[in-house]
C-alpha positions as CSV (number, residue, x, y, z in Angstrom):
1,X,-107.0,119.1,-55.7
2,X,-109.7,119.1,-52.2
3,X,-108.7,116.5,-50.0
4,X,-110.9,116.4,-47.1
5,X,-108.5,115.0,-44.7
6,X,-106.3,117.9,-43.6
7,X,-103.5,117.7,-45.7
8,X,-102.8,121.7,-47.0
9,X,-99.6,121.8,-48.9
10,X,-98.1,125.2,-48.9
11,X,-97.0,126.2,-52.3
12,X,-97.4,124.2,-56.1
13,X,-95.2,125.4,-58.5
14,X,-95.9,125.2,-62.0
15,X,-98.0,121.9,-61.0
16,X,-94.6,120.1,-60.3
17,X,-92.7,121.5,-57.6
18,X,-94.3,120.9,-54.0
19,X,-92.5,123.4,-51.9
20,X,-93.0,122.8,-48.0
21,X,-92.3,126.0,-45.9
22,X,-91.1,126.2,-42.2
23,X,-89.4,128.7,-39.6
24,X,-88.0,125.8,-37.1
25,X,-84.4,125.6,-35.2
26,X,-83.9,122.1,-37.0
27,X,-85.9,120.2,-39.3
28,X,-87.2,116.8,-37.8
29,X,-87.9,113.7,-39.9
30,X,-91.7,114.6,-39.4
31,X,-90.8,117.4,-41.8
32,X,-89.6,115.2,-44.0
33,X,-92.4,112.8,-43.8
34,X,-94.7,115.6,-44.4
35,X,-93.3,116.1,-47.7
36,X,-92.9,112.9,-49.1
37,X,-96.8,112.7,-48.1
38,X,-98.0,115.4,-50.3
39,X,-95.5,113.9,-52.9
40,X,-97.2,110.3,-52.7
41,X,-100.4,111.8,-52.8
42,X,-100.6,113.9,-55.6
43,X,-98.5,112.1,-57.8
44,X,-95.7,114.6,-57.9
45,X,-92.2,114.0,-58.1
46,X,-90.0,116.7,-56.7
47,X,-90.4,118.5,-53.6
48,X,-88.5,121.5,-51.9
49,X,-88.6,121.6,-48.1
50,X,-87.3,125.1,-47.4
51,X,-86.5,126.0,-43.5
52,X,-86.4,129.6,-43.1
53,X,-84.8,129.9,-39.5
54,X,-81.1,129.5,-41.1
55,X,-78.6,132.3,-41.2
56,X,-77.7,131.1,-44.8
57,X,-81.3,130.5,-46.7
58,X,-79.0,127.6,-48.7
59,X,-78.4,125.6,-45.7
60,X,-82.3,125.5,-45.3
61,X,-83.3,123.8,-48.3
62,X,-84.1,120.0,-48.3
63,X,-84.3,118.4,-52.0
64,X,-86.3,115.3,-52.4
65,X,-87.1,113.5,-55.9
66,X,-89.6,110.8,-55.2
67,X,-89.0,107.8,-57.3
68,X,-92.8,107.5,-58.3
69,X,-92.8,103.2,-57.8
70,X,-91.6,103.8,-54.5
């Protein structure tokens, strides 16, 4: 999907998964927001925002299932 507007999501997984990627000491809600952005507007449901400046990769990863009437 083109959207002329500057939003670039980084990876689509099996045209369901919208996986956000950073390297940041914390993840700030405009992080967050990002996500649920791309979520809303593509019509997906689950997203993975994955911080990669963690000493344990699990403590990175940010799970969000977007109620689609929201």
């Amino acid at each position: 999907m083109r959207l002329n507007c500057g939003y670039r999501l980084d990876l689509l997984v099996a045209a369901t998964v919208v996986v956000e990627v950073k390297s940041v000491e914390v993840l700030a809600p405009i992080h967050a927001a990002q996500l649920l952005t791309y979520l809303r507007l593509g019509g997906w449901k689950i997203g993975l925002l994955i911080n990669f400046n963690v000493p344990v990769l699990k403590q990175g990863i940010w799970r969000r299932v977007l109620d689609l009437a929201e």
